[in-house]
KEMARRO-233001 format. One record per residue: residue in three letters; x, y, z of N, C-alpha, C in turn. Coordinates in steps of 0.001 Angstrom, whole numbers, plus 500000, padded with zeros to 6 digits. Example, Ala and Ser with C-alpha at 12.3 -4.5 7.8 and 13.67 -1.06 7.14 Angstrom:
REM KEMARRO-233001
ala513190494310507800512300495500507800513200496700507800ser512850497750507080513670498940507140512900500030507870
REM end
This chain:
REM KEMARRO-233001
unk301251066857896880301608065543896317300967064440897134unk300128063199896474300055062091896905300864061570898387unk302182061491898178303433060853899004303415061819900162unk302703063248900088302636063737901523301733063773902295unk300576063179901567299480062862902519299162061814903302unk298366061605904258298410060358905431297908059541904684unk296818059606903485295801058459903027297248057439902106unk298284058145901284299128057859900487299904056373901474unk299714056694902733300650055179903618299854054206903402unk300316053302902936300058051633902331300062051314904075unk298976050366904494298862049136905368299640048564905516unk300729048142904688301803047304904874303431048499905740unk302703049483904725304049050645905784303836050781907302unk302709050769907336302216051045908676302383049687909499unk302239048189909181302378047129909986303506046706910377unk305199047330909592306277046889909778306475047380910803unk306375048618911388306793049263912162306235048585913585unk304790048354913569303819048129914298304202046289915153unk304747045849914274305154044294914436306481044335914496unk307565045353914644308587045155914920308518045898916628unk307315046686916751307505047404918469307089046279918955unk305869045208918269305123044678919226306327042828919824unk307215043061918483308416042149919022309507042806919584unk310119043850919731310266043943921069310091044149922340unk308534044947922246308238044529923458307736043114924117unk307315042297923174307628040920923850308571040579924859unk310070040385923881311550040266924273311332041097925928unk310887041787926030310980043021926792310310042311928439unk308835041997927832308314041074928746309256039559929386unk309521038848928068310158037730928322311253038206929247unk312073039323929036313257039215930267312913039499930966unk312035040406931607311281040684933048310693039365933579unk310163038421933169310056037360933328311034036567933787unk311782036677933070312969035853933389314137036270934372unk313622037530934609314543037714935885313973037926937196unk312512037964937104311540037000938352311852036054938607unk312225035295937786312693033605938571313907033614939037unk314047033221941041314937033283941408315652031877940835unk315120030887940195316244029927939577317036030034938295unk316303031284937838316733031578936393318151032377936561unk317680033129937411318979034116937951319751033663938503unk320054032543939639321119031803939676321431031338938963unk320995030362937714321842029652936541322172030579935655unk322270032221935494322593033008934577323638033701935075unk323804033807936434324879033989937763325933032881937692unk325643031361937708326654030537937314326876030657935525unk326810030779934764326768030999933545328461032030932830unk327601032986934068328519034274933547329689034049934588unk329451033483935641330495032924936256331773032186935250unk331176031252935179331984030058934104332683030911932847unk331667031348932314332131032398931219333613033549931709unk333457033945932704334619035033933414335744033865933308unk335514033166934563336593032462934869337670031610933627unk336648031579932550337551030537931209338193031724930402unk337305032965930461338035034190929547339523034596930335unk338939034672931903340405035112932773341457033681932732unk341257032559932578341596031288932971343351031924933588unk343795032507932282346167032652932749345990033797933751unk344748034288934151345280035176935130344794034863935888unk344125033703936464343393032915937384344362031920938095unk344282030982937237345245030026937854346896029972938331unk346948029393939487348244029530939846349560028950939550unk349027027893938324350233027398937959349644027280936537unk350380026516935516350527026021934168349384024439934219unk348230024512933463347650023083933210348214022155933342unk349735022142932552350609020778932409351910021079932968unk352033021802934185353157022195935343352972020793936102unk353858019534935644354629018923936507354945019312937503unk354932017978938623355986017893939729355983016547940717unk356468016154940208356436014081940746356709013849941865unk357813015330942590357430015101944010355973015239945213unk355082016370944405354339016601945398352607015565944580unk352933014522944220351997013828943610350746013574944484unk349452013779943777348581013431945004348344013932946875unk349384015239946413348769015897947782347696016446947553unk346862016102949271345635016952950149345507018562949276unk344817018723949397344064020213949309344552020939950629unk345446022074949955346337022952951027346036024145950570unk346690025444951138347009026690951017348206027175949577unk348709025984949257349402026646948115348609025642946984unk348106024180947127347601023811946037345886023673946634unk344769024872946023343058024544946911342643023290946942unk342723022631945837342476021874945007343090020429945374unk344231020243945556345639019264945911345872019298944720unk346675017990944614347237017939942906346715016398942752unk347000015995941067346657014878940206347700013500940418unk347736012918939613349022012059940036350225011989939353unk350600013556938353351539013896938454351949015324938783unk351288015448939894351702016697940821351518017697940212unk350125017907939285350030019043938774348841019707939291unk348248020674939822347789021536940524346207021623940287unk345581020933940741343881020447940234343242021793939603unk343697022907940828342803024150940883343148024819939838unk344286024849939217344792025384938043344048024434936329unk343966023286936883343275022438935799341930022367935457unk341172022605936579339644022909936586339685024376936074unk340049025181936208340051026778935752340103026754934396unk340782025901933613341214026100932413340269025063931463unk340009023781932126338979023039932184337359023723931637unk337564024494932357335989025585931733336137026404930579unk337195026536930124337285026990928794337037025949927793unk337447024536928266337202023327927047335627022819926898unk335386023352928280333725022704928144332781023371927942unk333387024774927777332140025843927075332493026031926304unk333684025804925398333715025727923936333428024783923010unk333410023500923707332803022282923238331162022777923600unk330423023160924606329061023090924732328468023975923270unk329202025360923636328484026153922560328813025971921001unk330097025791920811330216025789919301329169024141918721unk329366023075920059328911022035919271327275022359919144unk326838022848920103325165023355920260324984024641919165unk326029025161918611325639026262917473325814025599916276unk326755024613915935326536023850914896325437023329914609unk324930022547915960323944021472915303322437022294915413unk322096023691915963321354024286916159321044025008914746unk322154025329913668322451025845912467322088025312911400unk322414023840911689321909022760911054320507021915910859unk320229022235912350318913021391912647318035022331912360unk318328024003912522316966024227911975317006024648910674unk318062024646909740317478024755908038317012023438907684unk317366022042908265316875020729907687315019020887908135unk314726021633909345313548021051910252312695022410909325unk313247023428909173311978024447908600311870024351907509unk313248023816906605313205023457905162312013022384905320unk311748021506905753311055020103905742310239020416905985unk309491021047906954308047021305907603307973022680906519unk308006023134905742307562024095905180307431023695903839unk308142022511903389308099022435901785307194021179901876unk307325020242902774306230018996902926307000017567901637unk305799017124901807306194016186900573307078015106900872unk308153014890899479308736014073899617310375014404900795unk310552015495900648311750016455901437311527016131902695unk310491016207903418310000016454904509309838014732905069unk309494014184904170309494012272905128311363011988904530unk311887012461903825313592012172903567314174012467904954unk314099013762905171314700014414906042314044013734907566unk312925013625907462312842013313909057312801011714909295unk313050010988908483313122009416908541315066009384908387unk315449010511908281317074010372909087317184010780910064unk316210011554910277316366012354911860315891011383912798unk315118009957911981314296008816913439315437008260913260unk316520007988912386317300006779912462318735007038913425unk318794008385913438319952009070914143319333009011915867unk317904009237915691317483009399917156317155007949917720unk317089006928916782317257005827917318318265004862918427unk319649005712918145320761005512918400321408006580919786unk321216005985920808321681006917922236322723007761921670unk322740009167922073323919010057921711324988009684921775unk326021009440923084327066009020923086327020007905922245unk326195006671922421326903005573921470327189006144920191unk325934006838919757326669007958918027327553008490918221unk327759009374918872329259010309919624330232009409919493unk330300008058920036331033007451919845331938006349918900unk330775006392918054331313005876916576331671006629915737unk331373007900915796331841009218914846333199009185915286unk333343009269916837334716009774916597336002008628917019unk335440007287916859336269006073916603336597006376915279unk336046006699914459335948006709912637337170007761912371unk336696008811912879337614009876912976338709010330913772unk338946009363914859339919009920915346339400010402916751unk340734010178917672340249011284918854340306012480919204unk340203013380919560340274015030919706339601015888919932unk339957016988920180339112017827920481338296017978919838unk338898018340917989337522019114917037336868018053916901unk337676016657916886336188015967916189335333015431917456unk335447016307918765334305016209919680333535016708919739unk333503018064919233333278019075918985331918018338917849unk332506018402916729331801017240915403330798016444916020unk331358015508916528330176014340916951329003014565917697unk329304015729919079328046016058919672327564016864919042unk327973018045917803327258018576917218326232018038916504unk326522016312915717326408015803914490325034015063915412unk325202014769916721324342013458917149322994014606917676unk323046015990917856322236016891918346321007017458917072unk321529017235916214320703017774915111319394017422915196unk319450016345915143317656016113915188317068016727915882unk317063016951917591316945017340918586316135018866917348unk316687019427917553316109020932917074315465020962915471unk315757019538914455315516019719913248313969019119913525unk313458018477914495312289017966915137311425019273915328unk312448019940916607311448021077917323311403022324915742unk312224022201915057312284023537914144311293023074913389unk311151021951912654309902021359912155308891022057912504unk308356021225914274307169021176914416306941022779914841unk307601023903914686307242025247914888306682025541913426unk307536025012912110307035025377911240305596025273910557unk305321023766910753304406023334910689302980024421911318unk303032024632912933302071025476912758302211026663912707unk303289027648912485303414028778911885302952029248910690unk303238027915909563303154028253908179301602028227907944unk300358027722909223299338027730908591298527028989909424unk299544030102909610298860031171910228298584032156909127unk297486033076909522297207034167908398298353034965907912unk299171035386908617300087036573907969300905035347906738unk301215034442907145302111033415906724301174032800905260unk299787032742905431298738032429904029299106033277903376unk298505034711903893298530036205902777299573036281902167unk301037036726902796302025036536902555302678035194901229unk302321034325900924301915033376900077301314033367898860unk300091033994899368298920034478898373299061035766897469unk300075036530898210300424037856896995301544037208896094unk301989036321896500303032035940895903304723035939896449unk304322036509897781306118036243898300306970035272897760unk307802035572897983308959034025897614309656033527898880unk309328031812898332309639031223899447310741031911900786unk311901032101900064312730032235900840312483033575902441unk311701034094901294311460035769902273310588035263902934unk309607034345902606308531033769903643308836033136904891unk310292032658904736310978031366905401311813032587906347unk312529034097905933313423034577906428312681035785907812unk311401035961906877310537036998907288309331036862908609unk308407035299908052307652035045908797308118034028909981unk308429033089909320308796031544910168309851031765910733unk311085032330910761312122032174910980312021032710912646unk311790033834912629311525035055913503310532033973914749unk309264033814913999308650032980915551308838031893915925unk309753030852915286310246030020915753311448029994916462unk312052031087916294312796031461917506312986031160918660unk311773031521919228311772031215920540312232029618921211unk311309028706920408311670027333920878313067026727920242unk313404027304919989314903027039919145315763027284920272unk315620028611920636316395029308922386316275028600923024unk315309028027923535315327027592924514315938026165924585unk315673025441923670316128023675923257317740024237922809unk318591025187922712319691025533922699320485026121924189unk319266026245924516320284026641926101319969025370926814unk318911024897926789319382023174927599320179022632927120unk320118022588925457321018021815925078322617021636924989unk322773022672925751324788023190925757324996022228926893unk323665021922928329324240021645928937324458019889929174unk323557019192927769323592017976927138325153017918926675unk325217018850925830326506018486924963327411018851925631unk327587019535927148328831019493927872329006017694928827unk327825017625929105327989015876929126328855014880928335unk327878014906927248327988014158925799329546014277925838unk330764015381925733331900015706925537332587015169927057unk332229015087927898332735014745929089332764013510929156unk331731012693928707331753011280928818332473010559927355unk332832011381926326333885011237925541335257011325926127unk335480012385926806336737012677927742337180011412928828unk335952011132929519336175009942930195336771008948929666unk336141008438928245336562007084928002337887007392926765unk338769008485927017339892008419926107339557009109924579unk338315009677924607338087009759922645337917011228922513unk337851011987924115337663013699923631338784014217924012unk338909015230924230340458016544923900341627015093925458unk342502014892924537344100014077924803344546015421925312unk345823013956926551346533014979927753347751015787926587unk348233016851927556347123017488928498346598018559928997unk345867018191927725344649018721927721343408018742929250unk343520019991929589342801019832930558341216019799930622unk340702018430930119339713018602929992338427017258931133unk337543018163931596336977017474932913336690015935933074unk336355015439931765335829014549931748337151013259931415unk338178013742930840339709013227931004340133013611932363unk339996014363933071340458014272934534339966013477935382unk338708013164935170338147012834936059338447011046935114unk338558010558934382339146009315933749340513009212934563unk341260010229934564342739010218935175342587009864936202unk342056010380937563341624010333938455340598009504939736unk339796008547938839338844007996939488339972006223939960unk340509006087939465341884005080940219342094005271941458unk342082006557941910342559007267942937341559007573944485unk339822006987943480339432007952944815339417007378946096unk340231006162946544340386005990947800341258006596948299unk342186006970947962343499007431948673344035009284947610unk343055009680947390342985010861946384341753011379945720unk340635011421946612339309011491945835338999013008945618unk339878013979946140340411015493945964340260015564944400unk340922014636943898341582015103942318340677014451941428unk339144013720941954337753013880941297336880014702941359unk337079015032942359336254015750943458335640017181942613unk336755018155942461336717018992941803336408018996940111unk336735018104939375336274017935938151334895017585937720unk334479017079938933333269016455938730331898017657939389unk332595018318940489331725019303941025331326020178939640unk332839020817939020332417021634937949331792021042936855unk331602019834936915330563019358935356329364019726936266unk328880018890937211327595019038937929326782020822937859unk328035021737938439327457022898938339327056023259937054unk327906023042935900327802023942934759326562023129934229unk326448022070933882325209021240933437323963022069934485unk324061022347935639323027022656936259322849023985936113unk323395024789935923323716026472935397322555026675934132unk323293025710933226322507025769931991320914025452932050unk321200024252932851319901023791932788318469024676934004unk319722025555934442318387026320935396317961027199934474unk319101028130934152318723028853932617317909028818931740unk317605027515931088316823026782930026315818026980930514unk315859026674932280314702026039932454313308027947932606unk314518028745932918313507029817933086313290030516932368unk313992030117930764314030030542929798312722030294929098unk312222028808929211311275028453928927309869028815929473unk309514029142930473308888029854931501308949031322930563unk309845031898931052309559033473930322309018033432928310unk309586032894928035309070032942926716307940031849926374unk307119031192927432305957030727927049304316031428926978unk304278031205925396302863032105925369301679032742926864unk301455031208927136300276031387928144300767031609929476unk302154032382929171302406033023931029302326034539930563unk302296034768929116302077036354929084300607037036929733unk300149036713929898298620037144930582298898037910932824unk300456036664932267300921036886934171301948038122934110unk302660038818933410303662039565933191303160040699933860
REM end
């Protein structure tokens, strides 16, 4: 029979296979890469850090987030409180612990929203052209016109203060950010050969969009998503500061450190710590990103 002979395999049977080894061994390269960089590996070390500590948070901390106690207000950093306490005697070290659960759930869900978003608007647009494509990105200049927080901050005057709709706003003000970069991947993806041919037999859009483009734009999507968690743990912190992200009490860093900054002459303990853990986790991410970008850039594969 035809179907048992070698001549009977179609070119196309033979390339799926061939382009699915040759993407993972990419992936393969890219993490060897990426775990050469001794900065990559510390921010993936603080990462999974942060990550433990918010999953363990009730078996971590030594007291309750919102465990009162009006007598021991504003004590030093001791042996029963690491941390000291706030200024109503509630236990810093117990509040920062739990604290990292609000700011990596605000980083990632708001950075997976707007990452979800930004790239069906940016590959839809750079792939269909036209009139779609100046609609869509002449909202994406008018949104990027406008500093994040100040957007962050009219979204969620409109709406209310809280957690989810903090969640909302840095998602909502991030979009462009990636509907830009998802664009401009499409743009020169779609004018590569596999991506013509593919076209030219007649694919349909969608499989073109799911099959070709989707897959190699990937990469810069990753990477503008792992810096970007550690934007939108900002963005949510400096909501927290000024009263409009997750209400007491809610232990959240950027409301502690609002609670707290009254204090730092005679209590700078109970900033101290809220503010260390934004600094680290923003810097976690951003070492991450940063060697993320490094390992998955074309012209370092020649160094692997």
């Amino acid at each position: 029979m035809l179907s048992s002979t070698p001549e009977s395999v179609t070119p196309s049977a033979v390339a799926r296979p061939r382009a699915r080894a040759a993407g993972r061994s990419t992936w393969r390269l890219a993490a060897r890469r990426f775990w050469r960089n001794a900065n990559a590996r510390v921010g993936f070390a603080l990462i999974v850090f942060f990550a433990l500590v918010a999953v363990a948070a009730p078996r971590i901390a030594p007291e309750g987030y919102d465990q009162e106690n009006l007598l021991g207000r504003l004590k030093p950093p001791s042996a029963a409180h690491w941390f000291g306490t706030d200024e109503l005697g509630r236990d810093v070290f117990s509040r920062v612990i739990y604290g990292a659960r609000i700011s990596m759930t605000v980083g990632l869900v708001a950075v997976a929203g707007a990452l979800g978003s930004g790239a069906v608007l940016g590959i839809a647009a750079g792939y269909t052209g036209g009139r779609l494509d100046g609609f869509v990105m002449r909202i994406m200049d008018v949104m990027l016109a406008f500093p994040s927080v100040i957007l962050a901050i009219g979204i969620v005057a409109l709406r209310g203060p809280g957690l989810n709709n903090t969640i909302l706003a840095v998602s909502i003000v991030n979009i462009p950010v990636y509907a830009r970069v998802a664009r401009a991947s499409t743009l020169a993806i779609k004018e590569h050969e596999y991506v013509v041919a593919a076209r030219a037999v007649g694919a349909r859009p969608w499989r073109v969009l799911l099959r070709a483009i989707l897959p190699n734009a990937a990469s810069p999507l990753v990477v503008q998503a792992t810096l970007g968690v550690a934007g939108a743990i900002l963005d949510a912190a400096a909501l927290g500061f000024l009263g409009l992200g997750a209400q007491p009490p809610t232990p959240e860093w950027g409301a502690m450190l609002s609670d707290s900054y009254k204090y730092l002459l005679t209590a700078f303990w109970a900033a101290l710590a809220p503010g260390a853990a934004i600094a680290l986790m923003v810097l976690s991410f951003n070492l991450a990103g940063d060697g993320l970008h490094d390992a998955l850039d074309p012209r370092l594969s020649s160094r692997a």
